[in-house]
C-alpha positions as CSV (number, residue, x, y, z in Angstrom):
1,X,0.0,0.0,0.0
2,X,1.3,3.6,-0.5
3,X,1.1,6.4,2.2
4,X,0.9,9.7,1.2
5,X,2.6,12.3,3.2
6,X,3.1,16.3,2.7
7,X,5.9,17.2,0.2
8,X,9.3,17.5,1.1
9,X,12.5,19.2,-0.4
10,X,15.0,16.5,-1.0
11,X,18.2,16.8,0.7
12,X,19.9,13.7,0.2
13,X,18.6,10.0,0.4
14,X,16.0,9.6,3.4
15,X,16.4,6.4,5.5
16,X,12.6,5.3,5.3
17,X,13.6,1.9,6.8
18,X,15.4,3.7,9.9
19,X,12.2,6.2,10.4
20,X,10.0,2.6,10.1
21,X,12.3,1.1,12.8
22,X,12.1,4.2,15.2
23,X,8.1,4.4,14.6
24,X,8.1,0.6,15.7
25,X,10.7,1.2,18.9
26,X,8.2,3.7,19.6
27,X,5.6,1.2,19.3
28,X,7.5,-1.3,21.6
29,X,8.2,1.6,24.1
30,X,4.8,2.3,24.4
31,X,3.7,-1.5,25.7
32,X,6.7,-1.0,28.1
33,X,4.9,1.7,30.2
34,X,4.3,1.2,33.5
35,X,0.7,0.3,34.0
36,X,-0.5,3.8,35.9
37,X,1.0,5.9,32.5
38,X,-0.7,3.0,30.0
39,X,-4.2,3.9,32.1
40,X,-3.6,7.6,32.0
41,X,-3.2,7.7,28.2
42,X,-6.2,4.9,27.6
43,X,-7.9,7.9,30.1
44,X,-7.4,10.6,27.7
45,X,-8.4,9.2,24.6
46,X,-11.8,7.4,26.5
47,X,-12.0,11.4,27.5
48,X,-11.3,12.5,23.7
49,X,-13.6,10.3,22.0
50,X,-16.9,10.3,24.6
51,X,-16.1,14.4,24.4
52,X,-16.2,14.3,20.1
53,X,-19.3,11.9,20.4
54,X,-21.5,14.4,22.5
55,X,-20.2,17.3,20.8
56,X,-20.5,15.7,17.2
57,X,-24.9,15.7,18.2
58,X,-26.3,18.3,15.9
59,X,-27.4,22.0,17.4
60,X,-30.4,23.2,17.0
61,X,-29.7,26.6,14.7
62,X,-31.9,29.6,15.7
63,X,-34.5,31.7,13.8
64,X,-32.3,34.0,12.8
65,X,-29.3,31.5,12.0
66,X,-31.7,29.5,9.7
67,X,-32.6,32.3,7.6
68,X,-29.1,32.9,7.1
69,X,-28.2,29.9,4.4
70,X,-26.9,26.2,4.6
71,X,-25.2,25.2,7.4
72,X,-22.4,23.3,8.1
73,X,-21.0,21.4,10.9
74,X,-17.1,22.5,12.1
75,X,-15.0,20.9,14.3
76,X,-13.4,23.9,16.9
77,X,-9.3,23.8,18.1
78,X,-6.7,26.6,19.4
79,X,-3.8,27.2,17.4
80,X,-1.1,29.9,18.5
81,X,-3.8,31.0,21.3
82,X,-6.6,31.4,18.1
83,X,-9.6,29.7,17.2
84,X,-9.5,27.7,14.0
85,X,-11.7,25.5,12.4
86,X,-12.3,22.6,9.9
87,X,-15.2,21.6,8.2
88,X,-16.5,18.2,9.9
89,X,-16.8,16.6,6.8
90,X,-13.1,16.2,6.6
91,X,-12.1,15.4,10.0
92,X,-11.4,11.6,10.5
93,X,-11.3,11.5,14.3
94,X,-9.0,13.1,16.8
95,X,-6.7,11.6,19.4
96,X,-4.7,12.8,22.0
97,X,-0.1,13.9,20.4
98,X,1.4,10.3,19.6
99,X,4.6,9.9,19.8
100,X,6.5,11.8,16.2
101,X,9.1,10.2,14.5
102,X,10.9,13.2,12.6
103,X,12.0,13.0,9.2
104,X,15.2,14.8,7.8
105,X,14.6,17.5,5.2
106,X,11.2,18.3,5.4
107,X,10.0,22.0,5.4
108,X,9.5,23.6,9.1
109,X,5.6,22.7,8.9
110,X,6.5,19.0,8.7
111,X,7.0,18.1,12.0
112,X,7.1,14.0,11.1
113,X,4.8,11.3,10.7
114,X,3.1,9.0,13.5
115,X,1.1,5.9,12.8
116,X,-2.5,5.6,13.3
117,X,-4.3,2.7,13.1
118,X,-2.2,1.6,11.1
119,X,-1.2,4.0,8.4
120,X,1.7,5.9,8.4
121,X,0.8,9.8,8.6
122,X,2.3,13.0,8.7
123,X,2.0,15.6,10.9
124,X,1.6,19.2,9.8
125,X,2.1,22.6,12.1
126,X,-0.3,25.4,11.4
127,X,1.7,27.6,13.5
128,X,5.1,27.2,10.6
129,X,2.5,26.3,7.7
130,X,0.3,29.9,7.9
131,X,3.6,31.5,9.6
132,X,0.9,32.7,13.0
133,X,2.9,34.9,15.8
134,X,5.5,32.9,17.9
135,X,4.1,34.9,21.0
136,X,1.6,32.9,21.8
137,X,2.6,29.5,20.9
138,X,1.8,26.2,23.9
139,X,2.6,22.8,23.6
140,X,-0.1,20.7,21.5
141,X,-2.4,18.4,23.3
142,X,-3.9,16.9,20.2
143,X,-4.3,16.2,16.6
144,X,-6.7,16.4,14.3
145,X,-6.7,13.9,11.1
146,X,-7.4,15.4,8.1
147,X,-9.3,13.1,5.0
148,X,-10.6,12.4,1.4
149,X,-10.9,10.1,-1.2
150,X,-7.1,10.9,-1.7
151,X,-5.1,12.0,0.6
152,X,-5.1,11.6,4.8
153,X,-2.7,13.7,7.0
154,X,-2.6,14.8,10.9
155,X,-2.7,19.0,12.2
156,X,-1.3,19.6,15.6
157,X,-3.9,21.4,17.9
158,X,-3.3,23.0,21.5
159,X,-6.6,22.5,22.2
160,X,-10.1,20.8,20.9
161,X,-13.0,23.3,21.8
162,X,-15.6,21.5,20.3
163,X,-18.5,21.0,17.3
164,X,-20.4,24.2,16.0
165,X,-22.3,24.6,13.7
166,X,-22.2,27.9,10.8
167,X,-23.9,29.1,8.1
168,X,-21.4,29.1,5.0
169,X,-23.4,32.2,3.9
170,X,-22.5,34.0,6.8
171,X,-19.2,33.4,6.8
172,X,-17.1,36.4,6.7
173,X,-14.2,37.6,4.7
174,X,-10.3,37.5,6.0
175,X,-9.6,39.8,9.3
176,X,-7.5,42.6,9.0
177,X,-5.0,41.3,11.0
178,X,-4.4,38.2,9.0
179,X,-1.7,37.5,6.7
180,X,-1.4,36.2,2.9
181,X,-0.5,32.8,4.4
182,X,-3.6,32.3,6.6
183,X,-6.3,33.5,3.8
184,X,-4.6,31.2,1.1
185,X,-6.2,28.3,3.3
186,X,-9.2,30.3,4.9
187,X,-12.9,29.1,4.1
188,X,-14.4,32.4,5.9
189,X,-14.6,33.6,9.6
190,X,-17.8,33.4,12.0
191,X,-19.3,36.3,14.1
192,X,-17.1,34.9,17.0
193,X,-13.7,35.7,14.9
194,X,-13.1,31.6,14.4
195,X,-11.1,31.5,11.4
196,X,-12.7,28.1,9.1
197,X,-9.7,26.7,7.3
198,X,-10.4,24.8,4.0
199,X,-9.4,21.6,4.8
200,X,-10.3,20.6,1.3
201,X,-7.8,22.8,-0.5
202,X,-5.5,22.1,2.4
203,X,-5.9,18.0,1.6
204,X,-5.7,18.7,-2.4
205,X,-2.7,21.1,-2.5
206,X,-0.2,19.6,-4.6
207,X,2.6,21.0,-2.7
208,X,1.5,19.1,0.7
209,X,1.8,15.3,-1.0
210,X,4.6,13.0,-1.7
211,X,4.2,9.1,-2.1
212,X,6.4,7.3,0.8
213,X,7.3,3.7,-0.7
C-alpha cells in the first residue's frame, strides 16, 4: 500500500527503513509503560472520543441563524492561542499527540509522521504552515486527522473546543490582521472571529503530498 505524506525538499537519500524502525521502537516503548501511565493515556483518549461523540450531536440553529443559508457542521481547536476550524466533513477522528518520529529534510511545517491505526501519517504545524505569531505558541495536546478520497494527513492542535455549527453564507471575509498565508487556506470567519480553514484545499494542495514507498 502507499502512504501519502506532505511534500518534502530532498536533501539527500531519506532512511525510510530507519524512520519505520524508530516508529516501531516507539511502538515497543509504548507496551513498556508502566501500567498507571498505560491507564492515564487509555484515560485521555476514553476522554477525547466520549467528548467528540457528545459534541458531534447536531445543534439546533436559531431563527435568525436558519434564515441565514446552509449550514455546516465545524469541528473547533486553538492554534497559536486562536480559534480555527475545519469543516467536519473532513475530519477523520482526533486523538490525544502520539509519539512523532521526525523526518530529515522536510519543510519547518513538517513536524514528522506517526502511525495511526495503522497507516503511516504525517503531521503538519499550522503555526510554521500559515507562519501565525511565535508569541503565543503552547505545547499541543492533540491532533486532528485530516481526510478524502485521496489523501489523509494529521494537524497539531493545542486544544479541541468542540463542534459548531455555521452558516457558509455567513461566513465572513479574512480579518484585517491576518496575513497572505492564513487567507490562502481560509474558508471564511464566523461572528465569533473563528477562522474556518479549507481543509479541502488544504488536503488537495499539490505542494502538501509526496508518495512514501
Amino acid at each position: 500500500m502507499t502512504h501519502k505524506v506532505p511534500a518534502r525538499r530532498r536533501a539527500g537519500t531519506i532512511d525510510w527503513a530507519g524512520i519505520h524502525r524508530r516508529l516501531e521502537e516507539m511502538r515497543n516503548a509504548i507496551d513498556n509503560i508502566g501500567a498507571n501511565n498505560l491507564l492515564d493515556t487509555m484515560e485521555q483518549e476514553r476522554i477525547l472520543r466520549e467528548r467528540a461523540v457528545a459534541l458531534a450531536k447536531p445543534v439546533l440553529p436559531s431563527k435568525a441563524d436558519t434564515l441565514a443559508g446552509d449550514r455546516i457542521d465545524i469541528l473547533v481547536f486553538q492554534v497559536a492561542g486562536e480559534k480555527y476550524a475545519f469543516d467536519a466533513a473532513f475530519v477523520a477522528q482526533a486523538y490525544p499527540v502520539p509519539p512523532v518520529a521526525a523526518v530529515p529534510g522536510t519543510p519547518d511545517h513538517v513536524v514528522g509522521i506517526v502511525a495511526i491505526e495503522g497507516d503511516v501519517l504525517s503531521v503538519i504545524d499550522l503555526r510554521s504552515l500559515l507562519e501565525l505569531p511565535l508569541s503565543s505558541l503552547t505545547d499541543p495536546t492533540a491532533i486532528i486527522v485530516l481526510k478524502n478520497d485521496a489523501m489523509e494527513f494529521c494537524v497539531l492542535a493545542e486544544e479541541i473546543a468542540g463542534m459548531e455549527q455555521v452558516s457558509e453564507e455567513a461566513l465572513q471575509h479574512a480579518l484585517p490582521t491576518m496575513g497572505s498565508k492564513q487567507t490562502n487556506y481560509l474558508k471564511g470567519v464566523t461572528a465569533d472571529r473563528v477562522a474556518v480553514l479549507d481543509a479541502e484545499q488544504l488536503l488537495s494542495d499539490a505542494r502538501l503530498v509526496v508518495d512514501m514507498r
